[in-house]
C-alpha atoms as a printed R data frame, in Angstrom:
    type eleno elety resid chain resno       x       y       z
1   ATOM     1    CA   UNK     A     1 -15.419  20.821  -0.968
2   ATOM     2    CA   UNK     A     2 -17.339  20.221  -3.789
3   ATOM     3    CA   UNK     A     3 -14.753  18.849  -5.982
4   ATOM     4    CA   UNK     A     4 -14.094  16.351  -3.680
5   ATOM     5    CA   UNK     A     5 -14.847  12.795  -4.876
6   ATOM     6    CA   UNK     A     6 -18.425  11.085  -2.761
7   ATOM     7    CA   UNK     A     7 -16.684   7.689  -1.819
8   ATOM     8    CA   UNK     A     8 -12.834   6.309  -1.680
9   ATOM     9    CA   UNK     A     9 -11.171   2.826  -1.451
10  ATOM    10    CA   UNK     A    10  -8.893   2.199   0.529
11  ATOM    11    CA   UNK     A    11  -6.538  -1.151   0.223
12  ATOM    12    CA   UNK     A    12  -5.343  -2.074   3.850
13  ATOM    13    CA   UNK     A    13  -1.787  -3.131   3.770
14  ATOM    14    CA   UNK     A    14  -1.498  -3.561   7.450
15  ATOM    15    CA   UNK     A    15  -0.791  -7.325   8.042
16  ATOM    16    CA   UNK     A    16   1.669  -6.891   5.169
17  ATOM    17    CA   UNK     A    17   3.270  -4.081   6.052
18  ATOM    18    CA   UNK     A    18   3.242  -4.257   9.959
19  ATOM    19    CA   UNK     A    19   4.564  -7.777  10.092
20  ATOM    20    CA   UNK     A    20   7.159  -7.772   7.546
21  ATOM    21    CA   UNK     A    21   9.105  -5.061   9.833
22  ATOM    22    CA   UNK     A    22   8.363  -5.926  13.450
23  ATOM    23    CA   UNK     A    23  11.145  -6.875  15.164
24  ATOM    24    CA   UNK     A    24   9.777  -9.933  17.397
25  ATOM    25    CA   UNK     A    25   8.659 -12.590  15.909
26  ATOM    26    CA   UNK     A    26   4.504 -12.805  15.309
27  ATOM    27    CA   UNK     A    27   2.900 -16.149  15.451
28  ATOM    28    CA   UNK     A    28   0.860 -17.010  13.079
29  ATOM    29    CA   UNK     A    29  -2.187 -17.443  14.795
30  ATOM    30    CA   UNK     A    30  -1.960 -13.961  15.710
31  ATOM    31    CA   UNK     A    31  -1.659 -13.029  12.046
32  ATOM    32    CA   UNK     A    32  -4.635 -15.006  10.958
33  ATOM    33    CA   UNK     A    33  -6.989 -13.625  14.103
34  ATOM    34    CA   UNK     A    34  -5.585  -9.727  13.280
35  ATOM    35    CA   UNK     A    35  -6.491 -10.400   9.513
36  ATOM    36    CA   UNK     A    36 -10.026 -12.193  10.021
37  ATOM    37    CA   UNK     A    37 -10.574  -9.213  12.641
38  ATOM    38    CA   UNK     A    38 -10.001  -6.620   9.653
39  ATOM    39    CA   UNK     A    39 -12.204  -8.693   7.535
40  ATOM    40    CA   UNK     A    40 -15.545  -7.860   9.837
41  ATOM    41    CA   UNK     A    41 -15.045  -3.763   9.226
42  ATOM    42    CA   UNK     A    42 -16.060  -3.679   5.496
43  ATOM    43    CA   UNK     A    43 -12.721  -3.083   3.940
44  ATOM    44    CA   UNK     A    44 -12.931  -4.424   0.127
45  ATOM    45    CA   UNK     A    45  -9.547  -5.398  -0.009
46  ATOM    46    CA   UNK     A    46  -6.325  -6.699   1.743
47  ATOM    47    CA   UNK     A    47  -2.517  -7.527   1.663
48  ATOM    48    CA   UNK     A    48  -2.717 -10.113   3.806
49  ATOM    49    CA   UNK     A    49   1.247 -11.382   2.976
50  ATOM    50    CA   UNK     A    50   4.440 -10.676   1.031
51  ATOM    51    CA   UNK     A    51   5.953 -13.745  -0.781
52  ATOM    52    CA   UNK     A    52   9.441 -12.312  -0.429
53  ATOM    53    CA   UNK     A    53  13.000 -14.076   0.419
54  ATOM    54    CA   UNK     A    54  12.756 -14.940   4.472
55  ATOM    55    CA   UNK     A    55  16.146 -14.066   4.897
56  ATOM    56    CA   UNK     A    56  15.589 -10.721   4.189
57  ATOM    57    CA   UNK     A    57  12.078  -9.895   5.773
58  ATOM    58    CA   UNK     A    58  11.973 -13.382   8.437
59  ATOM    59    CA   UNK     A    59   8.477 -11.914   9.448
60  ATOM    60    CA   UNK     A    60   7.047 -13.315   5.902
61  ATOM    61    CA   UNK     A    61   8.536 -16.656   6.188
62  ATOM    62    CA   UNK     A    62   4.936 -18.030   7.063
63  ATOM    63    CA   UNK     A    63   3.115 -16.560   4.046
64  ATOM    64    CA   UNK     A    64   1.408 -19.606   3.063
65  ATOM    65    CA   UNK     A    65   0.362 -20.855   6.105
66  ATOM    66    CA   UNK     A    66  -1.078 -17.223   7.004
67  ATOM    67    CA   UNK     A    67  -3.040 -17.354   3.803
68  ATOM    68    CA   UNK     A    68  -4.321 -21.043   4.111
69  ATOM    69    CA   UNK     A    69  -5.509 -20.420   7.146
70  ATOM    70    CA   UNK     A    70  -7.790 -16.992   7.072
71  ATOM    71    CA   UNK     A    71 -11.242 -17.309   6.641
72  ATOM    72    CA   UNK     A    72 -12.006 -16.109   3.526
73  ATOM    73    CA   UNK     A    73 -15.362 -13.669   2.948
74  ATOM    74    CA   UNK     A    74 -16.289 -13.963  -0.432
75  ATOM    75    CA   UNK     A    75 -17.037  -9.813  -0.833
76  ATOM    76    CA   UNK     A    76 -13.291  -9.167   0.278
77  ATOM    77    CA   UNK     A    77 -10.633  -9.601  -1.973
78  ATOM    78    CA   UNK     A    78  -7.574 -10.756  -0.328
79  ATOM    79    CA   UNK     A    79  -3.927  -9.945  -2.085
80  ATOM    80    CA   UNK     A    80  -0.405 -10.748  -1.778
81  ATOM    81    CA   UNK     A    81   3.294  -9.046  -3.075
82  ATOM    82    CA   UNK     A    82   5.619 -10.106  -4.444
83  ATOM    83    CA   UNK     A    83   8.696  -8.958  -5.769
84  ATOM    84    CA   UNK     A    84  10.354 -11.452  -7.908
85  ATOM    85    CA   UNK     A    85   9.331 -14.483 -10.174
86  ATOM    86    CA   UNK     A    86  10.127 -16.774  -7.701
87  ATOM    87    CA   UNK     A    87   7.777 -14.819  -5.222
88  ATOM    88    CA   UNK     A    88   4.748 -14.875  -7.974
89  ATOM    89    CA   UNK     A    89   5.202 -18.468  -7.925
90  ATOM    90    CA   UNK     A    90   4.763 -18.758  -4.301
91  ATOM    91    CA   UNK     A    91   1.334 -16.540  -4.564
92  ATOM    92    CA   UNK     A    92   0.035 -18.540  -7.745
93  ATOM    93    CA   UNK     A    93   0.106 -21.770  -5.209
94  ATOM    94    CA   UNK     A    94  -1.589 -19.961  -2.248
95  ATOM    95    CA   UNK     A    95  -4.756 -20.637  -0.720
96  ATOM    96    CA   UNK     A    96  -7.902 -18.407  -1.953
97  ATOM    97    CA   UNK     A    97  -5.507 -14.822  -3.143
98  ATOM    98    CA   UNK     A    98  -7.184 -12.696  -5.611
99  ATOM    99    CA   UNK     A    99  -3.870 -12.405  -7.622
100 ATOM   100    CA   UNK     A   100  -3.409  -9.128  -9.665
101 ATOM   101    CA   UNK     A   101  -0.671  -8.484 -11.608
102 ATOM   102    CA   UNK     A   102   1.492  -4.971 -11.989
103 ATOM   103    CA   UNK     A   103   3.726  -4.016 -13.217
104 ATOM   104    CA   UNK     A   104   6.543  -2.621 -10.513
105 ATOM   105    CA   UNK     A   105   9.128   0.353 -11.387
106 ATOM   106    CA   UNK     A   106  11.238   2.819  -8.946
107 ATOM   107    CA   UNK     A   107  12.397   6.554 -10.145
108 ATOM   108    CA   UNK     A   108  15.007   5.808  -7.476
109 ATOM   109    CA   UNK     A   109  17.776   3.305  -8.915
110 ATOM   110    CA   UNK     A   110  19.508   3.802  -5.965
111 ATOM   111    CA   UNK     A   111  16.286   2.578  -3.560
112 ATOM   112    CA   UNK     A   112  15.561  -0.258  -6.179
113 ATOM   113    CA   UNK     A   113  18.584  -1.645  -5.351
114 ATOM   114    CA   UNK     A   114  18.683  -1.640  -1.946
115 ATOM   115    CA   UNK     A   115  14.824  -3.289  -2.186
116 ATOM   116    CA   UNK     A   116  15.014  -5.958  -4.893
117 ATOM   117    CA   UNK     A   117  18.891  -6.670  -5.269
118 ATOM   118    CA   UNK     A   118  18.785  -4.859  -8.782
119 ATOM   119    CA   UNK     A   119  19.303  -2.293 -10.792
120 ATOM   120    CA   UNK     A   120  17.009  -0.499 -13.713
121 ATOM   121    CA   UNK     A   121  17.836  -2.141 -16.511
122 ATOM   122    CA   UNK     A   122  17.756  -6.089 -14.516
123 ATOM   123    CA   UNK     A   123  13.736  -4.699 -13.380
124 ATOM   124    CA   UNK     A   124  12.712  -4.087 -16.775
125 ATOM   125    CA   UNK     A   125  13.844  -7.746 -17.568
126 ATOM   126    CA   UNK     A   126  12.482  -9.080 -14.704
127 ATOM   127    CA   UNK     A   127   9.425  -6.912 -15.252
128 ATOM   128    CA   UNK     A   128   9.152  -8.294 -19.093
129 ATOM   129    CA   UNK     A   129   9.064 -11.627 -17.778
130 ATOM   130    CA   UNK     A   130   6.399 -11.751 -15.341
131 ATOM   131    CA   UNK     A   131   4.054 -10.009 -17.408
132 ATOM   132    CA   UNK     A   132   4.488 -13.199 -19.219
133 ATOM   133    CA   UNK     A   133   4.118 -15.324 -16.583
134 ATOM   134    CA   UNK     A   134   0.549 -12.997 -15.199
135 ATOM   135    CA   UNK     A   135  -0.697 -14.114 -18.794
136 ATOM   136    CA   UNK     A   136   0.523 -17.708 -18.377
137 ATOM   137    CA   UNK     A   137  -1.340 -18.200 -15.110
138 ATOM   138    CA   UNK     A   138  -4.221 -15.833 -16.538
139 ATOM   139    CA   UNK     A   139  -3.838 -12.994 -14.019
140 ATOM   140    CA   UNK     A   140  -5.079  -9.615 -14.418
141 ATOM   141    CA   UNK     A   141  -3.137  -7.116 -14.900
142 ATOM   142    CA   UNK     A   142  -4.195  -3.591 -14.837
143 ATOM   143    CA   UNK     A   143  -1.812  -1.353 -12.175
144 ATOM   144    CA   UNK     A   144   1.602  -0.118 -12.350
145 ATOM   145    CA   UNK     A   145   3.715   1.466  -9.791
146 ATOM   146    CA   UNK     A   146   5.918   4.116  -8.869
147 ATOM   147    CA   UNK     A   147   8.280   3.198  -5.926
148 ATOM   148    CA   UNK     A   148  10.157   6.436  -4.388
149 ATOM   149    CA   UNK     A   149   7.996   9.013  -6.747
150 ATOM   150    CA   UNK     A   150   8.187  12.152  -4.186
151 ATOM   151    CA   UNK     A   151  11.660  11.405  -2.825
152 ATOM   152    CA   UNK     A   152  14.309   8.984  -1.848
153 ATOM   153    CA   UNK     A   153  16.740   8.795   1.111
154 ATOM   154    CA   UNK     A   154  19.338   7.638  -1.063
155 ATOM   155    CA   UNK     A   155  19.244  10.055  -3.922
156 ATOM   156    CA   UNK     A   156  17.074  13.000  -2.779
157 ATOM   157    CA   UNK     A   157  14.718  14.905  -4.548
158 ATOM   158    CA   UNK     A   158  13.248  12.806  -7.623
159 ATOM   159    CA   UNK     A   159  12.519  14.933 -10.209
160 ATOM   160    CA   UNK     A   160   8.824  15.184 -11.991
161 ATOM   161    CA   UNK     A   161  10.435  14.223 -15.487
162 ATOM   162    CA   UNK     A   162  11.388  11.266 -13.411
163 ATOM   163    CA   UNK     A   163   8.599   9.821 -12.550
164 ATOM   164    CA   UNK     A   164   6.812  10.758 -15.716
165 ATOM   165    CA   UNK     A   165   9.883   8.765 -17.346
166 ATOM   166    CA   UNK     A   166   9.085   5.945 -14.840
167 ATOM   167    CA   UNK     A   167   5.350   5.566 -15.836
168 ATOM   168    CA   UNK     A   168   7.041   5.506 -19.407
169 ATOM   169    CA   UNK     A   169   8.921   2.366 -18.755
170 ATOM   170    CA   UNK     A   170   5.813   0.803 -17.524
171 ATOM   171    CA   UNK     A   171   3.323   1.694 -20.264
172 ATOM   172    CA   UNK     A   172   5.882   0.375 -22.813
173 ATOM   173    CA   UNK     A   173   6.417  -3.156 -20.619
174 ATOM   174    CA   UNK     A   174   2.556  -3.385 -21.223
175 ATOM   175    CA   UNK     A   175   2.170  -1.884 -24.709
176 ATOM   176    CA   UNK     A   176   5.577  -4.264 -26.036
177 ATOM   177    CA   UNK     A   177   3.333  -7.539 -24.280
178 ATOM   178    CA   UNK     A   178   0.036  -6.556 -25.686
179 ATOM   179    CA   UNK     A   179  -1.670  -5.371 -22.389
180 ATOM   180    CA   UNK     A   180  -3.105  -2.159 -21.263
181 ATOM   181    CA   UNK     A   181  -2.293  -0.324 -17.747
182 ATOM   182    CA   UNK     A   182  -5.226   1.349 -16.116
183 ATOM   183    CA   UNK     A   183  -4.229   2.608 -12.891
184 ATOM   184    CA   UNK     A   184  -0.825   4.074 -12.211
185 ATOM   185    CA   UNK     A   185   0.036   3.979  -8.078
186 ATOM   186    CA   UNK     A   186   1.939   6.705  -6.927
187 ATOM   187    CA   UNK     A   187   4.259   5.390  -4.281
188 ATOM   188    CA   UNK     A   188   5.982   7.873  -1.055
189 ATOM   189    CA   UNK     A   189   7.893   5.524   0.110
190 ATOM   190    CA   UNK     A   190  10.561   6.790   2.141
191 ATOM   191    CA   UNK     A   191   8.133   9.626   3.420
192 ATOM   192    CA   UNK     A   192   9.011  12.550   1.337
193 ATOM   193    CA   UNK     A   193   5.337  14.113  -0.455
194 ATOM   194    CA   UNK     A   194   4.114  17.035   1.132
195 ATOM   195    CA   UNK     A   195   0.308  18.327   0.089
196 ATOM   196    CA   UNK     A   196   2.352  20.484  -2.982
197 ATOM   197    CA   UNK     A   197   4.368  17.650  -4.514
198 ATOM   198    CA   UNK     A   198   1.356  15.460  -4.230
199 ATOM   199    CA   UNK     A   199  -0.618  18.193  -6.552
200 ATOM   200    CA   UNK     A   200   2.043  18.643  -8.481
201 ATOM   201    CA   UNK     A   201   3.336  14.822  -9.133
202 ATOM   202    CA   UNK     A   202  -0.440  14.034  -9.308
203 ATOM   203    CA   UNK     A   203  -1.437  17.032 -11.933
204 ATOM   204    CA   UNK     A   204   1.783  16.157 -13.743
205 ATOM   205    CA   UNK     A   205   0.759  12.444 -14.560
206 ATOM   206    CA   UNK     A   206  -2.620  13.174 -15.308
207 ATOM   207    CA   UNK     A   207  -1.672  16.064 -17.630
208 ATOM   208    CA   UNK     A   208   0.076  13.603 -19.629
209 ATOM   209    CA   UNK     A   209  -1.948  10.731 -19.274
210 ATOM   210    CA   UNK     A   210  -5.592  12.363 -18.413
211 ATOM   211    CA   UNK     A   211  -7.175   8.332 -19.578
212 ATOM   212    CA   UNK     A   212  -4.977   6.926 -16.688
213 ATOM   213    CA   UNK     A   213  -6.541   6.564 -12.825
214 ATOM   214    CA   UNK     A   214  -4.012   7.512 -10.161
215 ATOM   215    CA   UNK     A   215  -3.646   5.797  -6.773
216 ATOM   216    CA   UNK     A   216  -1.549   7.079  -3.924
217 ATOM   217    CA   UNK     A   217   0.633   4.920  -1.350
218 ATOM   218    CA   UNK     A   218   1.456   6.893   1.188
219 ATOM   219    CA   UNK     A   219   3.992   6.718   4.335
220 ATOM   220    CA   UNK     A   220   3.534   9.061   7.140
221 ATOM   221    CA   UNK     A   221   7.295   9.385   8.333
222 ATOM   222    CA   UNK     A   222   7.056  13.307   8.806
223 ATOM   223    CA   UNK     A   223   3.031  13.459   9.748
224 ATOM   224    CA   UNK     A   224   1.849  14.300   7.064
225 ATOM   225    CA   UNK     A   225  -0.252  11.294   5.639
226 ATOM   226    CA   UNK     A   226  -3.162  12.418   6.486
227 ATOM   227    CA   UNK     A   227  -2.213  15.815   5.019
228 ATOM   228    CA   UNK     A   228  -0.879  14.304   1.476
229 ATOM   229    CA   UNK     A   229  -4.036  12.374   1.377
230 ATOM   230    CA   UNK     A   230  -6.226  15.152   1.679
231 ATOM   231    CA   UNK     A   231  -4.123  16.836  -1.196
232 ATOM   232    CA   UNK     A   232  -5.112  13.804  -3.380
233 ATOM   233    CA   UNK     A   233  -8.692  14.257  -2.322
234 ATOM   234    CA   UNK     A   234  -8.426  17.821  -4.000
235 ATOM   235    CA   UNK     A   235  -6.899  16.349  -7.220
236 ATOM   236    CA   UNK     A   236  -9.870  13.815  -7.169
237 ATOM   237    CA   UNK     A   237  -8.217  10.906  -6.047
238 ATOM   238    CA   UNK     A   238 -10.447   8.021  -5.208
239 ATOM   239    CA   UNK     A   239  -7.884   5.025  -4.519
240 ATOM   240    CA   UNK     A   240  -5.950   4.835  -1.727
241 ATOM   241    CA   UNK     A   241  -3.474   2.307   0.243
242 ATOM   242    CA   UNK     A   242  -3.021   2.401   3.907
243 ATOM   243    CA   UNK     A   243  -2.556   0.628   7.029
244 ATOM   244    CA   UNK     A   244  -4.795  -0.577  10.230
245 ATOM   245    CA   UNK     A   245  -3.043   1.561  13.599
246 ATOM   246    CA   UNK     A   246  -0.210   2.860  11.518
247 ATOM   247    CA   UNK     A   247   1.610  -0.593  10.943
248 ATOM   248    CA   UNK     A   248   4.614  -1.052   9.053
249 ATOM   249    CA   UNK     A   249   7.307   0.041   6.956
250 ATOM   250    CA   UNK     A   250   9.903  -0.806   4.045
251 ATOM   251    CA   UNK     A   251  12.701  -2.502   5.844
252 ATOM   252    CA   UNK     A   252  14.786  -0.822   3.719
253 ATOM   253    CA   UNK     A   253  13.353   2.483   3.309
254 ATOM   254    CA   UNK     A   254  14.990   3.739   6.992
255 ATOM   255    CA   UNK     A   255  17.224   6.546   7.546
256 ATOM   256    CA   UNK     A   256  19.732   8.079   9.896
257 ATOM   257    CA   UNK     A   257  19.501   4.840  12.025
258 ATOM   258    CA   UNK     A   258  15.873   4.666  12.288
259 ATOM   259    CA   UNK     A   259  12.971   2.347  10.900
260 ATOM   260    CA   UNK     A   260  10.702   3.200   8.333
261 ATOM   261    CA   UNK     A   261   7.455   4.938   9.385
262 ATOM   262    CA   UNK     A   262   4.271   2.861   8.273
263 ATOM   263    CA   UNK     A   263   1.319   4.108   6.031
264 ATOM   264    CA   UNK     A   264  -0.912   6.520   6.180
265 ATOM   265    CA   UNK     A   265  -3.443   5.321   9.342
266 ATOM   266    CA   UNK     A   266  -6.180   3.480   8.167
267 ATOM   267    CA   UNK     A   267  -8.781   4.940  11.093
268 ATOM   268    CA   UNK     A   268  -7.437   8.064  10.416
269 ATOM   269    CA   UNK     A   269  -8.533   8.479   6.835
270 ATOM   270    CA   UNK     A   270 -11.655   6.834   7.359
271 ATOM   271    CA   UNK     A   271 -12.725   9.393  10.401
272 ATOM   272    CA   UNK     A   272 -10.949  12.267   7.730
273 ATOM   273    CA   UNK     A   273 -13.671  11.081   5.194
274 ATOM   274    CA   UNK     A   274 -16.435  10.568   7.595
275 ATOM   275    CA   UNK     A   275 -16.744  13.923   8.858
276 ATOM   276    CA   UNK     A   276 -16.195  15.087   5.005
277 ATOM   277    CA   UNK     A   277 -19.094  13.424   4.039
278 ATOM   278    CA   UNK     A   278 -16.624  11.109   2.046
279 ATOM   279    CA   UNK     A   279 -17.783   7.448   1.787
280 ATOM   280    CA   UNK     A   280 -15.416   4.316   2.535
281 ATOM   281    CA   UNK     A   281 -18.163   1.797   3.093
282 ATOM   282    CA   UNK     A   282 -15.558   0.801   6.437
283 ATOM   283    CA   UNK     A   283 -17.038   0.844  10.417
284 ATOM   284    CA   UNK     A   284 -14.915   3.150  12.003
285 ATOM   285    CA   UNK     A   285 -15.435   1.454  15.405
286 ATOM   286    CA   UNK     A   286 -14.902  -1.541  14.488
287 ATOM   287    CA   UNK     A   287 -11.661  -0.479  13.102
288 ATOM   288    CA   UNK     A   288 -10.458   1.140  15.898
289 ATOM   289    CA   UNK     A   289 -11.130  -2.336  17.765
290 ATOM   290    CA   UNK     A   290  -8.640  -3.846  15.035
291 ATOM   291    CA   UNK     A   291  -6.182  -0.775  16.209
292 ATOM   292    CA   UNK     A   292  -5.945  -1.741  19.060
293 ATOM   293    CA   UNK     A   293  -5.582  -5.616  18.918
294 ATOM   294    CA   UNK     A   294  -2.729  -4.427  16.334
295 ATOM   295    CA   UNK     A   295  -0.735  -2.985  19.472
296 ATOM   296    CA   UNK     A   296  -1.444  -5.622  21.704
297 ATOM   297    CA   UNK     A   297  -0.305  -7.791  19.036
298 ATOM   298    CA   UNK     A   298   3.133  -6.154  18.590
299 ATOM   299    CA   UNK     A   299   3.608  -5.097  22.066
300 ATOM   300    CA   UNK     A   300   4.412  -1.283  21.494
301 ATOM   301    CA   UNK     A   301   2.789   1.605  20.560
302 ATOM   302    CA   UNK     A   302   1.704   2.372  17.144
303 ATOM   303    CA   UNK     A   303   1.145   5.616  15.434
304 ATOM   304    CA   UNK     A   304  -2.395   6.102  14.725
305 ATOM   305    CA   UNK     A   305  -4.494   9.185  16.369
306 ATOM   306    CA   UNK     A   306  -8.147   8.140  15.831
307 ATOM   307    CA   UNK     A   307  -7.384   4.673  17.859
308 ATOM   308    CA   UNK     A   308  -6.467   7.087  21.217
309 ATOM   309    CA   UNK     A   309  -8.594   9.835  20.484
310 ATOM   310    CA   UNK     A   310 -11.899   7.600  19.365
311 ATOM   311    CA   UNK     A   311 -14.739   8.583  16.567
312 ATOM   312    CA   UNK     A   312 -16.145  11.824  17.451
313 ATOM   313    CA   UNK     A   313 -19.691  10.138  16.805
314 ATOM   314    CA   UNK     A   314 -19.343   7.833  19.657
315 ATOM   315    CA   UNK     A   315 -18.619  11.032  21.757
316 ATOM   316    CA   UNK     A   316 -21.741  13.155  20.469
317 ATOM   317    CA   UNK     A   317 -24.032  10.439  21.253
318 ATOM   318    CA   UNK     A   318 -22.228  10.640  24.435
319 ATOM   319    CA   UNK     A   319 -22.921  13.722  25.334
320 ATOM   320    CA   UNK     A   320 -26.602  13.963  24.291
């Protein structure tokens, strides 16, 4: 245990990645209460919409309105995606988004595809260019990621020369337009990492690039989020993306006739990291309260543990 870091942070991707995959439609409102609701639990930062083409993910066609209309807390930062210049020039003319550029790559050409409509050599391009337009509008950039960097459902197992390769094509994006990458996110998203290919993947990149921080985006389609997360923990990990009750998936990330699974569960990690003495700076109850307005939201179950099974806290002081 005592490599393991004192205190994570966690990005919450829940509105983002819940609502862009729900099948019934979510008002609005409902949006903007779920997201001001997450904003009360000391969470630093959240993707509170995707700028994407409605015709492809209809449960993002209200992205502006969502963002006008949460109440902004000036010690939260509150994000956006986007895929596509056309989607950065949606987020530029939001309401109050702390806009950060990245730089976006896939080790799957085959998942790429299927999720942006092209292949590698069109995302480079398209890459090129909106590094150009971060430093028109004077964004930051400091991230890249890694889509599909443990496995794709498309092309299988994705090598480790692959995603080294990968991070490659996005250090020389920022080194040919005069920028620097800091943090590369390491990206599971069609649910394939297990604890070993998250040490390995992990150790690999930071063999090569030991100046570079790492950040893992995890999906729990097999149950093991929780599992690949402690894994990073042991590598030394410190950033992490998840999502509020579960929420979400890539709408085209799906196999064998069924949806994506979500992130990794918010509550989950946090109670993980409580009782490992492993700070988030988030109230676990107050999460679970979010949890649970997330399924009454959708109207089904969602995946999360902690939200049935509480904070063990609240049961000690129960019991004494």
């Amino acid at each position: 245990m005592s490599d393991m870091p004192k205190s994570i942070e966690i990005h919450e991707e829940g509105p983002r990645e819940g609502f862009q995959i729900e099948p019934g439609p979510i008002s609005t409102a409902d949006k903007i209460a779920f997201i001001d609701a997450l904003s009360d639990t000391g969470l630093q930062e959240i993707q509170i919409a995707s700028f994407v083409n409605p015709k492809r993910v209809p449960g993002w066609s209200d992205a502006e309105a969502v963002v006008s209309g949460v109440t902004k807390r000036d010690d939260i930062r509150y994000t956006g995606l986007w895929l596509n210049e056309k989607g950065l020039q949606r987020a530029v003319k939001a309401d109050g988004l702390t806009l950060k550029g990245s730089i976006s790559n896939c080790a799957s050409e085959a998942f790429m595809i299927r999720n942006t409509n092209r292949d590698r050599e069109q995302n480079l391009r398209v890459q090129h260019n909106q590094v150009a337009l971060y430093k028109k509008h004077g964004i930051p950039m400091y991230r890249g990621g890694v889509m599909a960097a443990f496995g794709c459902n498309f092309e299988g197992e994705i090598p480790v020369s692959r995603v080294l390769s990968t991070i490659e094509e996005i250090l020389t994006i920022a080194d040919e337009n005069d920028t620097e990458i800091g943090v590369i996110s390491l990206a599971d998203t069609m649910g394939w990492a297990t604890p070993l290919s998250i040490k390995n993947v992990v150790g690999a990149v930071r063999e090569r690039w030991p100046e570079l921080q790492v950040a893992l985006h995890l999906h729990d389609t097999r149950g093991l989020g929780v599992a690949n997360v402690y894994a990073g923990l042991e590598m030394g990990v410190t950033l992490f993306d998840s999502s509020v009750a579960g929420l979400g998936g890539c709408p085209f990330a799906g196999s064998h006739g069924k949806p994506a699974a979500g992130n990794v569960c918010t509550e989950d990690v946090v109670f993980m990291c409580a009782e490992m003495g492993i700070e988030t700076g988030v109230d676990l109850e107050r999460l679970i309260d979010v949890a649970e307005m997330a399924e009454r939201i959708v109207g089904h179950d969602l995946p999360g543990s902690v939200k049935r099974g509480g904070s063990l806290d609240k049961l000690r002081a129960a019991i004494h």
